[in-house]
C-alpha positions, 0 to 999 in steps of 0.5 A: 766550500768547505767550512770546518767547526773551527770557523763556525765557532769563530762566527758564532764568537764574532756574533755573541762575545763570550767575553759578555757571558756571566762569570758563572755561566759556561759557553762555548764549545763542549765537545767537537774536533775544530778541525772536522769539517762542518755541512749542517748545524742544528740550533736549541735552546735546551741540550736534551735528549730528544733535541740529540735525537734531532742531531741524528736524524738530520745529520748535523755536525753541530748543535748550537744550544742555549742553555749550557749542559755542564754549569758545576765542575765535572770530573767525568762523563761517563755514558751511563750518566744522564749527561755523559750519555748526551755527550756519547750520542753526539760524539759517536754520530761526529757531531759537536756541541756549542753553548751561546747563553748569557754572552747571547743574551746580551748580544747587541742586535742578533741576541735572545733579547733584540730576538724577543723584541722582535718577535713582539714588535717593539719599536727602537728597542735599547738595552734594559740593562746596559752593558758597562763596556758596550751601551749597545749590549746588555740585558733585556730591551725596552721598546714600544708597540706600534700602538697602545693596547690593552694589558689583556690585549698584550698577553694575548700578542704574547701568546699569539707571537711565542710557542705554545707552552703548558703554562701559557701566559700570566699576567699580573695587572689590571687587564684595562691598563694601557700598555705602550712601552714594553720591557722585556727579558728573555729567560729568568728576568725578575731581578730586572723589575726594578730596570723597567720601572725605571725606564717606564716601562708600562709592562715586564715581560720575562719568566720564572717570575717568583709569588713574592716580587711580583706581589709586592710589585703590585702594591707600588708604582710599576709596571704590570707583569707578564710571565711566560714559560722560560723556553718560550721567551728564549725561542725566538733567537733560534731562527735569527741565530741560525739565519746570521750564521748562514749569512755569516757564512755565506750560506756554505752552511745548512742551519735548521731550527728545532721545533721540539718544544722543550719546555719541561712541564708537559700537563696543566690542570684548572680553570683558564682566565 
């Protein structure tokens, strides 16, 4: 059976709406011919170059990534540009690149956030967020763990269910606090502290968390705060994407799951604890 970027594109959209992506966001298909016909599709969260080197390697004919690789307007892609080049790698091996991110993010049941719930093993997760146009959708998720831990047991949990990263995990709270409900939000969530106190959540875990909210978060009633690398808390959709792709199509199409770590920090100096 013969599957064409066309339908795949279609199976993605069926999946993760674009029509739920930010205004500002950027989604969909960046480059490919939806008429080429599809074998092999290799899902990122960040279009870079060692991921395009990946695509070569492989022989995929697309590359389904996260993160967007255009964002402003751009009047050309010229192979010596950093991007441009990206895009001249890709189009020269006969591959195409798709971008699922914020319509991801708040995709109901296969997305970056039900992803990350899962990974951490939280019970009956609901949107933090809910969409005004889907309750079911939304951003970020609260649930619960099976049972109670600690806050340093949760980091922990945390470390253990993510990629390794440089940064690791960093938790602001007292480490006793009895952590049940969980809050969580895949890439740059801290605009979402409000949310989770709300729903009682006893901790946020999300990324790119600033000194100042989470200090004043500190000083009132709230939840503690986890904060991990941006890549890793985006990862987990990977796998669960790719698998419901291959399912969605009823497996006519390989999926592969990149394991390059693309976090950008790559050294931490200091004291651990």
């Amino acid at each position: 059976m013969t599957v064409t970027l066309g339908e795949v594109v279609a199976a993605l959209e069926a999946r993760y709406d674009p029509a739920l992506a930010e205004d500002w966001d950027a989604v969909g298909l960046v480059c490919g011919d939806p008429d080429e016909p599809v074998q092999r599709v290799l899902f990122a969260v960040d279009p870079v170059g060692a991921v395009v080197d990946e695509v070569l390697e492989t022989g995929a004919q697309l590359l389904v990534t996260h993160h967007p690789l255009f964002l402003t307007a751009v009047h050309g892609v010229p192979a010596d540009d950093p991007k441009g080049r990206l895009v001249h790698r890709l189009v020269r091996a006969g591959a195409g690149l798709y971008v699922a991110h914020t319509n991801a993010d708040r995709a109901p049941g296969t997305g970056v956030n039900d992803a990350l719930a899962a990974a951490l093993g939280l019970i009956g997760p609901t949107p933090l967020q809910p969409a005004a146009t889907d309750p079911r959708a939304g951003l970020g998720r609260v649930g619960r763990l099976p049972e109670p831990v600690t806050l340093e047991r949760f980091a922990e949990m945390v470390a253990a269910a993510l990629p390794d990263t440089v940064g690791g995990v960093r938790a602001a709270g007292d480490p006793r606090r009895r952590i049940e409900t969980v809050a969580v939000c895949g890439g740059s969530g801290g605009s979402l502290l409000p949310a989770a106190a709300a729903a009682g959540a006893d901790v946020l875990l999300t990324s790119d968390l600033r000194h100042h909210p989470v200090s004043e978060a500190q000083e009132m009633p709230g939840p503690a705060v986890c904060d991990v690398a941006h890549f890793a808390s985006e990862w987990p959709w990977l796998p669960v994407a790719a698998d419901v792709l291959h399912r969605d199509l009823d497996g006519a199409v390989e999926v592969v799951v990149s394991r390059r770590r693309t976090d950008p920090w790559t050294w931490h100096a200091g004291a651990d604890g």
